[in-house]
N, C-alpha and C positions, 0 to 999 in steps of 0.2 A: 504494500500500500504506500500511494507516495501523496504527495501535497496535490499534485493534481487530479489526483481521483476525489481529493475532498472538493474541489473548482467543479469535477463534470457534476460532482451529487449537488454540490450547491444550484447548478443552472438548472437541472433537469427539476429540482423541488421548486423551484422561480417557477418553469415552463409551465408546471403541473398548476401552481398555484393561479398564474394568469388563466388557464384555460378555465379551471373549475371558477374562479371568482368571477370571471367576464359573466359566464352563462348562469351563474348563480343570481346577478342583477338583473341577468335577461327573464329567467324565471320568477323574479321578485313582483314585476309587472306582467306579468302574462304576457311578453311578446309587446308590449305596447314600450317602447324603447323612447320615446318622445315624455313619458312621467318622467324620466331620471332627471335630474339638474346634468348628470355627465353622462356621455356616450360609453358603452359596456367596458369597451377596450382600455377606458380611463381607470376604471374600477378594477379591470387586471393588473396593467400596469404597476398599480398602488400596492396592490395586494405583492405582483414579484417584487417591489423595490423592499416590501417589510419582509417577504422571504429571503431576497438577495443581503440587504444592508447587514442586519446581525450577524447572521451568519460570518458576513467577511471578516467584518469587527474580529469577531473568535477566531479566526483564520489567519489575518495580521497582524494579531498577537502572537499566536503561535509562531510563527515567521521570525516576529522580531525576537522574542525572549526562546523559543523554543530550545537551540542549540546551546544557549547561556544558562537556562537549566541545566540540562542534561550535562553539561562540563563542568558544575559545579558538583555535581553527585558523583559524576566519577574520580574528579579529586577528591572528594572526602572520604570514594572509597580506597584510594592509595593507601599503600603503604608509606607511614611516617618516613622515616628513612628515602626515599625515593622523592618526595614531595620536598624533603628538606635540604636534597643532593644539587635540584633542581630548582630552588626558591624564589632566584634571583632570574629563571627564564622559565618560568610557567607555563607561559604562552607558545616557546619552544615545545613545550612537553605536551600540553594537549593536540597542538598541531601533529606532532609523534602520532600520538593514537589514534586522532581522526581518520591521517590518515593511513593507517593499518585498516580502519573499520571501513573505509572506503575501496581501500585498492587491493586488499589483501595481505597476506602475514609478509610477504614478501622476503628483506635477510635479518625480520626483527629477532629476537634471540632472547628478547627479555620475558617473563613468564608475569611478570605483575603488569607491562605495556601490553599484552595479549590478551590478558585477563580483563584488562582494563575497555580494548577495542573491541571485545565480544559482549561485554554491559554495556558501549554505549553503543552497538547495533541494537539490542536489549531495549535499551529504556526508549531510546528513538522512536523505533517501531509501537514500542505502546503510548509516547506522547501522539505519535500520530494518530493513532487509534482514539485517543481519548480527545481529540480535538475534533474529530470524522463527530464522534458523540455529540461534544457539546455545539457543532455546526451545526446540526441536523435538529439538537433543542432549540439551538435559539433561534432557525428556520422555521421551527412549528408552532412556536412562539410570536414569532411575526405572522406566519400563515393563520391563526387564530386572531389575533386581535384584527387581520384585516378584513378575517368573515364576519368579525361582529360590526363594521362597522358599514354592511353591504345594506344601504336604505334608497329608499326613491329621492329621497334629498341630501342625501350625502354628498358633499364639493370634492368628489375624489379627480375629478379635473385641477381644481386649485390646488389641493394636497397634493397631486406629482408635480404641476411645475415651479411649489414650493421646494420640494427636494431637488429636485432638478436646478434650481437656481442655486442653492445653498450649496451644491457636489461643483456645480461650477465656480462657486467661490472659494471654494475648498481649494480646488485643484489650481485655481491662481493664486492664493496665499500658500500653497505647497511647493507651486513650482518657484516665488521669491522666496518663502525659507528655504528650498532648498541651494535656491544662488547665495542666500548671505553666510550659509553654512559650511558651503565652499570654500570662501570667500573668508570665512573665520580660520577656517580649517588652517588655512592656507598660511593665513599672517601669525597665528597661534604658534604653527610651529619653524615658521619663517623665523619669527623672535627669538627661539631656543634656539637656532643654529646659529643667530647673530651675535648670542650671549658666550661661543666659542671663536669665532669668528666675526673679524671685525668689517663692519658693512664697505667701507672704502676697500678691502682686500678683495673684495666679492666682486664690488661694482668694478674696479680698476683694475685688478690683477691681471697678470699678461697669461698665468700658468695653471692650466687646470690638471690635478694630479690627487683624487678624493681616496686613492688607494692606502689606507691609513696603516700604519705598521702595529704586526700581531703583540709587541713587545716594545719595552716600553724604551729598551735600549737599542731599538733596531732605528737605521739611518731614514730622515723624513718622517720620523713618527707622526707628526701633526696633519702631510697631507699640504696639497695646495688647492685653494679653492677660487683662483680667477675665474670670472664667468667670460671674459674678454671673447677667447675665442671660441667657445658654443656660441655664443650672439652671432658673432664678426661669421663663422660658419652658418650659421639658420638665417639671414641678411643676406649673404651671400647665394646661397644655394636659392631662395625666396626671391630675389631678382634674377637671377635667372630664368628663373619658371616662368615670371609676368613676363619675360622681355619674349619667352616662347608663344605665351598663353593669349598674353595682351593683344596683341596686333592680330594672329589669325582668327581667334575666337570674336572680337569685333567685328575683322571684315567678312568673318561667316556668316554673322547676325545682320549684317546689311547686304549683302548680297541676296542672302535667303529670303531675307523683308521687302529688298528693292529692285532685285532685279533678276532674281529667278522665277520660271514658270511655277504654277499649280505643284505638275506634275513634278518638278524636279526638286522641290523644297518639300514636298509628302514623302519623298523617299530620301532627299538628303539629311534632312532634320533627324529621323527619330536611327538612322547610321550616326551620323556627331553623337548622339546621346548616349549613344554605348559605350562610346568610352568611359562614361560615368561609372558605368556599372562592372565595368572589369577591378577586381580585387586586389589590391594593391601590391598585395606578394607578388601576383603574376607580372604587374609594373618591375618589380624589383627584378625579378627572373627575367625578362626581357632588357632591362637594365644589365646586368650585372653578363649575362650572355652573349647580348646580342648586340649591344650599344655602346658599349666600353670594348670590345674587341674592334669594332669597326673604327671608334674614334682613335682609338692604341694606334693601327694602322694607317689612318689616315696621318696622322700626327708623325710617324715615323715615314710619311713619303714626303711631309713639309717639313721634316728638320726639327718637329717640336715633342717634347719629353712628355706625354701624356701619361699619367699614372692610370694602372690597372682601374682604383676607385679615385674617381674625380670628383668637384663637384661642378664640374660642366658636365658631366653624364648623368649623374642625380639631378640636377636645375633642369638639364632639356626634357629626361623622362616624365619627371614631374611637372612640367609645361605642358606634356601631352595630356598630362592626367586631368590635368582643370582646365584644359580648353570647352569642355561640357557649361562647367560653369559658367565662363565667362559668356560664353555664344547663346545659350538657353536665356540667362538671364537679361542681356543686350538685345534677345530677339523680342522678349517680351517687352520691353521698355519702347524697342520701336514702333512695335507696333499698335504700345498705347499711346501713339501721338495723330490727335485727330485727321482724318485725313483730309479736312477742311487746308488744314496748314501745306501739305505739302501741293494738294490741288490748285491753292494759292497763290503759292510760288512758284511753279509752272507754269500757273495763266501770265504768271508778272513777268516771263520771260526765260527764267531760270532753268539751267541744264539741271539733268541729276544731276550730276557730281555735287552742283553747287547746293541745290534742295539738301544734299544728303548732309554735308559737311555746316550750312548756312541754317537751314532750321530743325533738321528731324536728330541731328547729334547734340544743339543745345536744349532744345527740348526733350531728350531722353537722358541728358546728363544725370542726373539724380539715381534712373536703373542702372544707368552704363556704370556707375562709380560705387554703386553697392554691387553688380557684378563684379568688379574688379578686386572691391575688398574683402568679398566673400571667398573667390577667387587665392588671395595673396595670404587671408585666415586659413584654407585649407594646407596651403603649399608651409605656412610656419608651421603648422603640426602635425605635417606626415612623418612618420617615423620608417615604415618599413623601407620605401626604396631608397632612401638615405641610409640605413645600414648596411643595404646589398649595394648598392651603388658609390659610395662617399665613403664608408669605413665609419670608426668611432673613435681614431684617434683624434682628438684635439690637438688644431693646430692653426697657428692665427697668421694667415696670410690670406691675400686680394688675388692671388693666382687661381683661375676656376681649374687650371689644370693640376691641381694637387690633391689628395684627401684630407678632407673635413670632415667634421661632425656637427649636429648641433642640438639642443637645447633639448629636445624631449629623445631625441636618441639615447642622452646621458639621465634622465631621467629615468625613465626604461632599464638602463643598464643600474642604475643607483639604487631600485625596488624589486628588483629577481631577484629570487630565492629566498630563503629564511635570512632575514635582515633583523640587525638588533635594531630595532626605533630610538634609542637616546643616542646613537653613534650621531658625531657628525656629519659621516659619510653620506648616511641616511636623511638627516636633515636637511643635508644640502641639495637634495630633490623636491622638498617645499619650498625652498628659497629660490632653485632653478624656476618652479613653476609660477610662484607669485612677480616674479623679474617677467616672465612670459606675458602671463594674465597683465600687467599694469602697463606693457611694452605696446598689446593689441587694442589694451582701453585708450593709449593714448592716439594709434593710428585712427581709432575708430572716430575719436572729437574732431581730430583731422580733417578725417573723410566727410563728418557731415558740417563739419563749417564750411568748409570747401563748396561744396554742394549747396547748402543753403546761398553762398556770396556770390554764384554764376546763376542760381534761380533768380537771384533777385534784381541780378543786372540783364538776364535775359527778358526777366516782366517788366 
């Protein structure tokens, strides 16, 4: 039994209850469907939302505290000794027996961690069990009080799209807790790594080196934590991309808008879109294959030292990968410009060219420049083809033909595997991210200043 068989019993007692409660007000009036204050379907509806809502309530409890139970009982049931060997990395230790009780005994050898991952498949299985229970109460629970409340003047019309307003305000005050929680997360432990680390070394440092030594006597103990060159890399490799992305993806979007047939933008448009959809690994594999051997070559017939991972070979692949972007969102921007304007300027004499460039590019300035920034936000936080393509050495130079890294590459690489959380090491992946996050907030004021100051000279 897993959590989603309590999800299909949940719907199927929703389904059950809409159908009996609908027909249950149909039958209240003998068929005369015009007494109700609501239509029958209103009165289902209400009846599954009282079936669905508790129920979940019990079910995203379970969710949230479920596993945090359950690894509290199996530490109490440790052995002292074992708990007190491990005191200072707990967290270590349940991780241990998870995951045994997930993946198998695998080359565990201890008899008390064996012990331990066969009671917490044990208790799991019966907290699920026991939440499957109390879903199914507090579903019938709901399905009871919404038969009693099945009348010819019942407002079960007003009652759903009271809920229904309240789940929508819900889900916007969830989705902003959930941005400032981020957002706390972030600067919480951004501080704890700046209380090691001094914030000028971060921001100025030339030398990134978070490899911190196992002993206390070993050389570099402390680690260097310049963020210099992951930026001076993730800038680098991120203009590239636009310089790829920019220009075709635009004049895909005006060609396809202005001067291709019916037939030939039906079929060319939703070919460009594919590339959206191709997976980034397979970017990287194509990268790392097929695009850094030809540029290797190419480069060795003009005299130039092209390194195996570049990041002109990461910038160009990842140019291919958000030309989607940019052309999808450019075409739509075109083609929300009345076509009053361009008819207009036609009558007034005007070639395309000039229409195109003179009114239909300042008039869609606003989509063209949130395509673009949307655009240059995906190419800053690609990670995969920039590890197959660029490498992860950090290294701060303006030559695209060298290997770089950047910023959530090193991220990525700072958060695999069992990681201690008070190391520096570790910390200095909030500190990478919050430098990120504050980096795109500032392009972003940019972009719409920008935007707002050419709307207002164009009106």
């Amino acid at each position: 039994m897993t959590n989603a068989t309590i999800v299909v019993v949940l719907a199927l007692m929703a389904l059950i209850a809409f159908a009996v409660v609908r027909q249950r007000s149909v039958a209240l009036v003998a068929g005369a469907t015009d007494q109700l204050h609501s239509l029958p379907r209103y009165h289902g509806y209400y009846a599954a939302l009282m079936v669905a809502l508790p129920g979940l309530v019990v079910l995203v409890l379970w969710l949230i505290s479920g596993k945090y139970i359950v690894e509290n009982l199996i530490l109490s049931g440790l052995p002292s000794a074992l708990v007190d060997a491990n005191a200072e990395r707990l967290d270590l230790l349940v991780n241990r027996i998870r995951l045994i009780a997930e993946n198998g005994v695998g080359l565990e050898t201890d008899d008390a961690i064996l012990d331990a991952a066969a009671r917490f498949n044990s208790l799991y299985g019966r907290g699920i069990a026991a939440t499957l229970v109390l879903t199914m109460a507090a579903a019938g629970a709901g399905y009871l009080y919404a038969v009693g409340k099945v009348a010819p003047l019942f407002r079960a019309r007003t009652r759903f799209e009271k809920i229904l307003h309240s789940m929508l305000a819900l889900s916007s005050f969830l989705a902003i807790g959930i941005t400032i929680g981020i957002i706390g997360s972030l600067i919480f432990e951004s501080l704890r790594f700046f209380q090691q680390v001094p914030l000028e070394e971060f921001i100025f440092g030339l030398k990134w080196s978070p490899q911190t030594a196992l002993r206390v006597d070993q050389i570099a103990a402390e680690g260097s934590f310049g963020a210099v060159p992951l930026f001076a890399g993730t800038f680098l490799i991120s203009l590239i991309a636009m310089v790829v992305a920019g220009p075709i993806g635009l004049f895909a979007a005006i060609y396809l808008t202005q001067y291709a047939s019916p037939r030939t933008r039906n079929f060319a448009k939703p070919i460009l879109e594919i590339l959206a959809g191709v997976p980034t690994v397979v970017y990287g594999f194509f990268a790392a294959l097929t695009v850094a051997p030809l540029f290797r070559d190419l480069g060795m017939t003009l005299g130039l030292d092209i390194a195996s991972e570049s990041a002109l070979v990461a910038g160009v692949v990842m140019g291919i990968m958000i030309i989607p972007f940019v052309s999808s969102l450019s075409d739509d921007a075109l083609m929300a410009v009345p076509d009053a304007m361009k008819e207009g300027s036609l009558a007034l004499g005007a070639t395309p060219a000039e229409t195109v460039m003179k009114v239909l590019l300042p008039s869609a300035l606003p989509g063209i420049a949130s395509a673009f920034l949307l655009a240059a936000s995906r190419a800053v936080g690609e990670t995969m083809i920039v590890v197959m393509a660029a490498g992860m050495r950090p290294n701060l130079t303006a030559n695209p033909l060298e290997a770089v890294t950047t910023v959530t590459v090193q991220i990525v690489a700072l958060l695999t595997g069992d990681q201690e959380f008070n190391s520096t090491k570790t910390l200095s992946a909030f500190a990478l991210g919050l430098a990120l996050f504050v980096t795109t907030l500032m392009l972003n004021i940019f972009a719409l200043r920008l935007v707002r100051r050419y709307r207002q000279v164009y009106e």
